[in-house]
Steps between C-alpha positions, in 0.01 A plus 500: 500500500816348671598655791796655596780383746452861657187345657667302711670766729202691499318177624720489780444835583174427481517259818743626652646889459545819353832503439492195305251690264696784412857279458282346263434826273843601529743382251754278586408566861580196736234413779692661828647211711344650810155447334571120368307382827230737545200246524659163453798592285389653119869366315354138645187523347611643150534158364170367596338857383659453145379121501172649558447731242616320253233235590263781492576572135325126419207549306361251731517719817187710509433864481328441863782383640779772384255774638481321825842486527534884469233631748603589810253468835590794706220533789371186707225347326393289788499792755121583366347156346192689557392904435613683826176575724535818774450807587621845394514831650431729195129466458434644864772647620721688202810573584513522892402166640605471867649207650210473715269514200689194350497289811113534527492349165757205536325422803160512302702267238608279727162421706237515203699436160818328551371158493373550190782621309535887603866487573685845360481829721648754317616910587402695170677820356664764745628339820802721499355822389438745836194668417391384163151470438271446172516868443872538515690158363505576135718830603883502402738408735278466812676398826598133560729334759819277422715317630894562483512304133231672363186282585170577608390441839154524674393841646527399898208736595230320292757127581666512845556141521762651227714749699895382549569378198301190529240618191163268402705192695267558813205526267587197296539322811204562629333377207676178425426430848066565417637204233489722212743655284616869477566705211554893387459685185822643348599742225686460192885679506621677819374834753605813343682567833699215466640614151554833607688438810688250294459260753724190501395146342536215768823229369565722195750781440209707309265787640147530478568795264702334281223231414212763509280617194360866573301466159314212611238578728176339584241666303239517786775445802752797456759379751672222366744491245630217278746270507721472232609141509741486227712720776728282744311514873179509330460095545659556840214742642234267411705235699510732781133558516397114471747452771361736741129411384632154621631601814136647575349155410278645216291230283372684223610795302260718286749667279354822339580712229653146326214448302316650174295752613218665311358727759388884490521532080893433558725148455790338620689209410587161626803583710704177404813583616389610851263183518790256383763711763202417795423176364872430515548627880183302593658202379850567662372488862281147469211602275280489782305854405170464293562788227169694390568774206280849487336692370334358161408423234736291438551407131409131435736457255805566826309156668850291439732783640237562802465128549866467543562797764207582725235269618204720456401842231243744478325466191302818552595851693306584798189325562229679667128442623329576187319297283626670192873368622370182553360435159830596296675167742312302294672503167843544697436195669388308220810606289722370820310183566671365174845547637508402905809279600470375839714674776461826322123671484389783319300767773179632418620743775363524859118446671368841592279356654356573948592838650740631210585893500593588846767669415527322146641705199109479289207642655444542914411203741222277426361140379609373189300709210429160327189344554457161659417372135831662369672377866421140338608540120812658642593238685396179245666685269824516686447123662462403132768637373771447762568827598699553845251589739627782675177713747510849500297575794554568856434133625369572866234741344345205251157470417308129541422507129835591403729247754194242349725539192862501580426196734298257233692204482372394179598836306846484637529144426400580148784784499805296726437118307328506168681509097366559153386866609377686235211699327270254320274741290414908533202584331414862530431512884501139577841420523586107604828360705569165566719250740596176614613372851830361512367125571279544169171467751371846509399750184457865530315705277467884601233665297507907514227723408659808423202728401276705714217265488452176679491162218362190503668229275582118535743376744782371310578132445854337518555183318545240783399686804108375581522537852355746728602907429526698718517893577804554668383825649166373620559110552180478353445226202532662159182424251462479158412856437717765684428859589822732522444877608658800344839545558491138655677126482342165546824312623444117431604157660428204292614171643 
């Protein structure tokens, strides 16, 4: 197929504006002389564009190379060359963390887990809802504070640091200066308020109203409505909120409601637009904020669009402490393992693991329901695979057995610097994953016994790798014959 001279407007367009694009579909429409210099002057480059298409139409010019030239890198790949490791609010404290509450666990962070990689502190769902708590969130149009162009702000009673305008910038501060990096969790579209007020857009001429979509709600999250980005302002509110977000100093973004979500019988799409329109902001102000898509599961077959706009993306909904839960991650996993592109990691979802519950939206305070045999296939399973490590509990209140876990350098190694991840056989209960270190001088083999009986079977053997194994868990020298418990993982070092 030859292609067109129409392409090579909409090439421009494609690195450089709009408004290029649509001159382009219009006919006999002339590129506006005001937009000839828009990134290094479009009429310029015409020639050279046309020069190269037509040397793309050579037979010799690979297939490889024409789709290269069309994809388009939106989010930072290098901000997260390795899955995101923190902590999280929602596990123990729902939807009312306190700022308090979130400086006890940076500070935790920062004395026991930051040299090893623990990094991301991060404010989960409700910081600008007065008086929401598990019971009422998933009401209609509950109260939430904004500021004068329509964004959310934190609730200064549970955030004083916040009060006078000066939002999570205190927090953040606080934080970065613990060494370790801040971040919040957002929703998807805008605050009902915001649309019915009609609030103004910052830098555009449109209202919040104008770019609001009643019809689109949240299906668990009543109080948000979509954005309809094929409306002018629509692009401009998602700059508005990436600016502020900037302003605050915020690291990491957990953007919910953009992903597939299979929760409670009921589904919702991949929000593309929204995710491109936050993508898009994200890179506008110095692509400097690690983007992490909820809820899940996402669809594998989205891994190229996800890949391109967010850095991390649930591939399940909600994970809780049961073991049930935990055994479906295995085929998700497995199914994702085949398509991870570094810089962007597919998220097995959070570690409900320590004091979980306190005021958490499942079940009332208390130690992780998971066994310390589950504890261990839950996390060689996620160390395995990749998955952001992201703790659920309430760090201060951790258990020896547990903090034994999130601090063994040898797991996280396996999960921050290894390649080839993937499942290597699953044969009824016994289900197999395998690695290699980056430097080629360390295998991995995880071997899960899924069944409600303990096994005993060989330990496996890896083709060039006669050194000493070892348990990873134990330190203890791996023999010939292994013993894994119910519900448990023999996580293996070969050298």
């Amino acid at each position: 197929m030859r292609i067109n001279t129409l392409c090579i407007p909409l090439l421009g367009a494609y690195f450089c504006r709009g408004d290029v694009l649509s001159s382009a579909l219009t006919p006999k429409a002339k590129i506006p002389k005001k937009n000839r210099g828009c990134t290094g002057n479009c009429a310029r480059s015409l020639p050279f564009l046309y020069f190269f298409f037509r040397l793309l139409e050579r037979k010799s010019i690979s297939s490889t190379i024409k789709f290269l030239l069309f994809m388009k890198q939106v989010c930072n790949s290098e901000l997260a060359p390795t899955p995101p490791m923190g902590w999280n609010s929602w596990d123990c404290f729902g939807l009312d963390v306190t700022e308090e509450e979130v400086k006890r666990n940076a500070d935790y962070m920062a004395r026991e887990l930051k040299d090893l990689g623990w990094q991301y502190v991060v404010v989960d769902l409700g910081w600008y809802a007065p008086g929401v708590t598990t019971a009422n969130y998933k009401q209609r149009n509950i109260p939430m504070l904004t500021d004068e162009y329509g964004r959310l702000i934190p609730v200064p009673e549970r955030f004083p640091s916040s009060t006078g305008g000066k939002g999570f910038a205190p927090l953040a501060e606080y934080v970065h200066s613990l060494g370790l990096k801040f971040g919040i969790h957002i929703m998807r579209g805008m605050p009902w308020t915001a649309a019915e007020e009609n609030k103004p857009i910052k830098g555009n001429a449109a209202c919040c109203g104008d770019i609001a979509d009643k019809s689109d709600q949240c299906l668990w999250f009543g109080s948000m409505y979509g954005i309809d980005c094929t409306k002018e302002g629509a692009q401009a509110y998602y700059d508005s909120l990436i600016e502020l977000y900037t302003q605050w100093g915020v690291d990491f973004i957990k953007a919910d409601d953009m992903g597939t979500w299979d929760g409670d019988g009921l589904n919702s799409p991949l929000r593309t637009d929204e995710l491109e329109a936050l993508a898009t902001s994200i890179a506008k102000f110095g692509n400097r904020i690690v983007l992490s898509v909820s809820p899940g599961a996402a669809y594998v077959g989205n891994a190229y669009h996800l890949s391109r706009h967010a850095h991390a993306w649930r591939i399940s909904c909600d994970f809780w402490d049961d073991w049930t839960a935990l055994k479906r991650q295995f085929p998700r996993c497995a199914a994702w393992a085949k398509r991870h592109i570094n810089g962007h990691w597919p998220d097995a979802d959070m570690l409900p693991l320590g004091r979980i519950g306190i005021r958490g939206e499942v079940g009332s305070a208390r130690n992780t329901n998971f066994t310390p045999d589950e504890q261990i296939t839950l996390m060689s399973l996620w160390c395995i695979f990749r998955s952001p490590l992201m703790f659920g509990g309430d760090l201060p209140q951790t258990d020896d057995f547990t903090r034994q876990l999130i601090t063994n350098r040898q797991a996280i190694r396996l999960n921050q610097d290894s390649k080839n991840n993937r499942q290597v056989s699953a044969d009824g209960d016994i289900i197999v994953w395998g690695a290699e270190s980056t430097d080629d001088q360390t295998a991995y083999r995880a071997v899960f016994n899924l069944s409600d009986t303990a096994t005993f079977l060989a330990c496996p053997e890896i083709p060039g790798f006669y050194g000493r194994k070892v348990d990873i868990w134990t330190h203890e020298p791996v023999e010939e014959e292994i013993t894994i418990p119910a519900h448990g993982c023999r996580l293996i070092a070969y050298n």
